[in-house]
N, C-alpha and C positions, 0 to 999 in steps of 0.2 A: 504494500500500500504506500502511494506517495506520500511525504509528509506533508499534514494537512493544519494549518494554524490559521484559522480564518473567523473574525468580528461580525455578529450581524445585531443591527439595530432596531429599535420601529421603524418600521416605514415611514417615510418623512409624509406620507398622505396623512395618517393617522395622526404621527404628533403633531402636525401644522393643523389638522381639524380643532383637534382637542383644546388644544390651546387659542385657537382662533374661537372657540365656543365659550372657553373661559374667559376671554377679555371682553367676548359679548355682552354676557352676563354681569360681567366684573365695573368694568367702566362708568358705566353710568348711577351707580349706585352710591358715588358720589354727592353726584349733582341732585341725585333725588333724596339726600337724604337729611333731615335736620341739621342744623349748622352747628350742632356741640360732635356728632356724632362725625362728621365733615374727616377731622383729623385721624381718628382711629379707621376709617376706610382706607382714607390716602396711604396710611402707614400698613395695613392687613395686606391690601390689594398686591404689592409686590412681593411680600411673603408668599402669598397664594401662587400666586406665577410662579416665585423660583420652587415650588413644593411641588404643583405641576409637571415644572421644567424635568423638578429630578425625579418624579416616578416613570414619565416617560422619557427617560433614559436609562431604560433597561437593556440591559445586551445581551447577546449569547458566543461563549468563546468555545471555537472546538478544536482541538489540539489532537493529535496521534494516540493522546493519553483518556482522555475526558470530553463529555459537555459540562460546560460550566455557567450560570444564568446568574446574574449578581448585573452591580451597579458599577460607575465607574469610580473613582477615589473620590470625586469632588463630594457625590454626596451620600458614595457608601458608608460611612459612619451614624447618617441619619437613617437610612431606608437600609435594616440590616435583613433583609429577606435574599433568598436564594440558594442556591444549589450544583451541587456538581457531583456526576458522577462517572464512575471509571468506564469507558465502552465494555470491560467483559461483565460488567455488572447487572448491564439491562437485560432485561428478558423477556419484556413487552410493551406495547403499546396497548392502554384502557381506555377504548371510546365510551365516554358519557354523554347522553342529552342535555341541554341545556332547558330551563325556562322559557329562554325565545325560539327554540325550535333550531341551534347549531349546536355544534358537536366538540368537543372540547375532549385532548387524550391529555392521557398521562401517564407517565413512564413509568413502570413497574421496574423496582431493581429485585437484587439476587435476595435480600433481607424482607422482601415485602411493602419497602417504603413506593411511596409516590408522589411523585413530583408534576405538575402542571408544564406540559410542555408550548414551548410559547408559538402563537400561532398569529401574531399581527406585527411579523419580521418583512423587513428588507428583502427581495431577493428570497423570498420564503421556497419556491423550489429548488432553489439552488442548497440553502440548509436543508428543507428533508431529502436533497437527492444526496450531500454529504451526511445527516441522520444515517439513511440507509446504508451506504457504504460501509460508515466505522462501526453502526449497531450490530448489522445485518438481520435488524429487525425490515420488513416491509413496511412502507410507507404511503404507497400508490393508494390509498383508500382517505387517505388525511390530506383536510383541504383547510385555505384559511378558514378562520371562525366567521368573517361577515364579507361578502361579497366588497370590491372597493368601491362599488356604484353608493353606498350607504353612508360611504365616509364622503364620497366627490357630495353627494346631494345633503348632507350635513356642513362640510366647508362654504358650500354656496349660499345656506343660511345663513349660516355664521357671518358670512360677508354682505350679504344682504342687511343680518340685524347691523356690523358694526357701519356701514355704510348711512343707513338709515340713522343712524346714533351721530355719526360726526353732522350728519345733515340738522339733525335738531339741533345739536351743540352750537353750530355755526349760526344757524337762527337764531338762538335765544342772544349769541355773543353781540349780531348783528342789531337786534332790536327786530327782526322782523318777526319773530315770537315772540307775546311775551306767556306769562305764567298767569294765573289767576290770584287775585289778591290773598286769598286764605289758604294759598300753599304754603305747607311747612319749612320748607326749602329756601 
């Protein structure tokens, strides 16, 4: 087997959704919200994001030796989740149903433990086409968990609401909004 040392990430679709959903939501919450509470948003709001930032920055590292699924240094210390294990250790793949109706496995090792294997990666055939190889578990039946048509038409709202958001913002800044006398804001 050649040697195989290769990083895979989210999909830059997914974390740019995700986070384009969270500024959606995030932003305006500000401006609508009583003027003592003003400060403690301003200051929340970018905590939020870098917490954001760093649970989607999860990786998958796969070596000759192991998969290994953890975070990167900046903010493994705070997000202390994940796992590795050695390729003769696995023994299978455990498909589950979900709630919404996708499929989610998880790696069975030699001891019985399981692990959630990650399914909204970068380049994700190319990880289960390396999965397959080091495991020599079969893979061909394991698809992402959500089509990427889900994530495209949730980015598009996302952009829509923040679009919509700088547009009122701009209004209100301009005087061509205004607010109603008995707003709390």
């Amino acid at each position: 087997m050649e040697a195989m040392d290769e990083r895979f990430q989210i999909s830059p679709l997914i974390r740019g959704t995700l986070i384009g959903v969270y500024l959606a939501l995030v932003l305006p919450l500000p401006l609508m919200a009583p003027a003592g509470l003003r400060p403690l948003l301003l200051l929340a709001a970018p905590i939020g994001l870098a917490l954001v930032w760093a649970l989607l920055s999860e990786e998958v590292l796969l070596d000759d030796q192991r998969i290994q699924v953890g975070y990167p240094r900046w903010c493994a210390w705070l997000l202390r989740r994940g796992w590795q294990l050695p390729w003769q250790d696995i023994r299978r793949l455990i498909p589950m149903g979900t709630s919404q109706g996708g499929t989610v496995y998880y790696v069975s090792s030699a001891r019985q433990e399981h692990y959630l294997l990650p399914q909204r990666l970068e380049r994700f055939n190319d990880f289960l086409n390396r999965f397959q190889i080091a495991s020599g578990i079969d893979t061909s039946q394991v698809q992402r968990l959500t089509p990427p048509w889900t994530y495209q038409l949730l980015a598009a709202l996302a952009a829509l609401m923040l679009t919509s958001e700088l547009v009122l913002f701009g209004g209100l800044r301009a005087g061509w909004i205004t607010l109603p006398a008995g707003y709390p804001g």
